[in-house]
C-alpha positions as CSV (number, residue, x, y, z in Angstrom):
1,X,0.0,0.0,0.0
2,X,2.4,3.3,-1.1
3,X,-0.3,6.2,-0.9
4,X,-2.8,7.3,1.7
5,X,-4.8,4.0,2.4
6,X,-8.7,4.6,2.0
7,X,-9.7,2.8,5.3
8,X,-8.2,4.2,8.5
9,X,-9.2,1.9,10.6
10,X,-9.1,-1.6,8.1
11,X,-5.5,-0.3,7.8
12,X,-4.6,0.3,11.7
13,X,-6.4,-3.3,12.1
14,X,-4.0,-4.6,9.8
15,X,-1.0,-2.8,11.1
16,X,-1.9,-4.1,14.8
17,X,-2.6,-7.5,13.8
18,X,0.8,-8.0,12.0
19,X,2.3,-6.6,15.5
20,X,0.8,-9.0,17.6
21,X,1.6,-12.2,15.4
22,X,4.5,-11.6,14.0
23,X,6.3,-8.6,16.1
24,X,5.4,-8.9,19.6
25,X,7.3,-11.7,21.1
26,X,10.4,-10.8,19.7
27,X,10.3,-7.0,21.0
28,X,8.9,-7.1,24.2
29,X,10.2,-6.5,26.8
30,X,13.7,-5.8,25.2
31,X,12.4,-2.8,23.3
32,X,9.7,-1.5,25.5
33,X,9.2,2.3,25.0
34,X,10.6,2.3,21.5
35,X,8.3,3.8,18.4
36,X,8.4,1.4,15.9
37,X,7.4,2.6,12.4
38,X,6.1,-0.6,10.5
39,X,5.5,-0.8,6.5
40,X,2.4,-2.7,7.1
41,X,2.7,-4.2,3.3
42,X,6.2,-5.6,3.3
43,X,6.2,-6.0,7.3
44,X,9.9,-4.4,7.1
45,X,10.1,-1.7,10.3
46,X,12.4,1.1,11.8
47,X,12.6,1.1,15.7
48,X,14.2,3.5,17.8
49,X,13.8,4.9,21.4
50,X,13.8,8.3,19.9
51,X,10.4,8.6,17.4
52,X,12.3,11.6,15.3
53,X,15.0,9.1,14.4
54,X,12.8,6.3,13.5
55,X,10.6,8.3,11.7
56,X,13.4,9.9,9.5
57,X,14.8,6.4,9.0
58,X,11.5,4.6,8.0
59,X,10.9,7.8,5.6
60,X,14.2,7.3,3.9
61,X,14.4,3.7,3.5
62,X,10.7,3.5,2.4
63,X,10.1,6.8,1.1
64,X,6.3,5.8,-0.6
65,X,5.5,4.0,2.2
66,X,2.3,4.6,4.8
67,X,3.3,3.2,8.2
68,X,1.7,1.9,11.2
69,X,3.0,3.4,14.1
70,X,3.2,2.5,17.5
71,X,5.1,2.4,21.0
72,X,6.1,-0.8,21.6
73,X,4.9,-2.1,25.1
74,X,1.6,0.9,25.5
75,X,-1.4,1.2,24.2
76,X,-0.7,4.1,22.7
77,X,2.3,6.0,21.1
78,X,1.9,9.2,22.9
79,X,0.0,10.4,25.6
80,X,-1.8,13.6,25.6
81,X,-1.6,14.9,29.8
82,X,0.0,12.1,32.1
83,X,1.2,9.2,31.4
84,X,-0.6,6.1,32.9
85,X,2.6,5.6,34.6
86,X,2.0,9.3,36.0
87,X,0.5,9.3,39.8
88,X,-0.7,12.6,40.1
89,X,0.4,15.0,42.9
């Protein structure tokens, strides 16, 4: 899929779905808290504790690519207010 997909959330399905059978084991727990940038077509991935740097690889290594992104370990690649790991004051 190079190009904007059509269906949002057939293609975040997809992207979550090749995480969890094929990409889960073998990062967690070694790579929790890293943003990994996954061509959902070809399954090939950028991972980096920083999300600028894996970004800017992904981009240049697949530069017609639409990626899945995620934070590997959470529910969720960023957190708008605290964190869940946050207790508040």
């Amino acid at each position: 899929m190079h190009g904007a997909p059509t269906d949002r959330e057939g293609f975040a399905q997809r992207g979550q779905d090749y995480y969890e059978t094929f990409l889960r084991a073998k990062l967690e727990p070694a790579h929790r808290g890293e943003f990994l940038y996954l061509d959902v077509e070809t399954g090939e991935y950028e991972l980096d504790a920083d999300e600028v740097v894996a970004m800017e690889r992904a981009t240049a290594n697949h530069p017609d690519s639409v990626f899945y992104i995620l934070r590997v370990g959470y529910p969720a690649s960023v957190y708008i207010g605290a964190s869940p790991e946050v207790s508040p004051a």
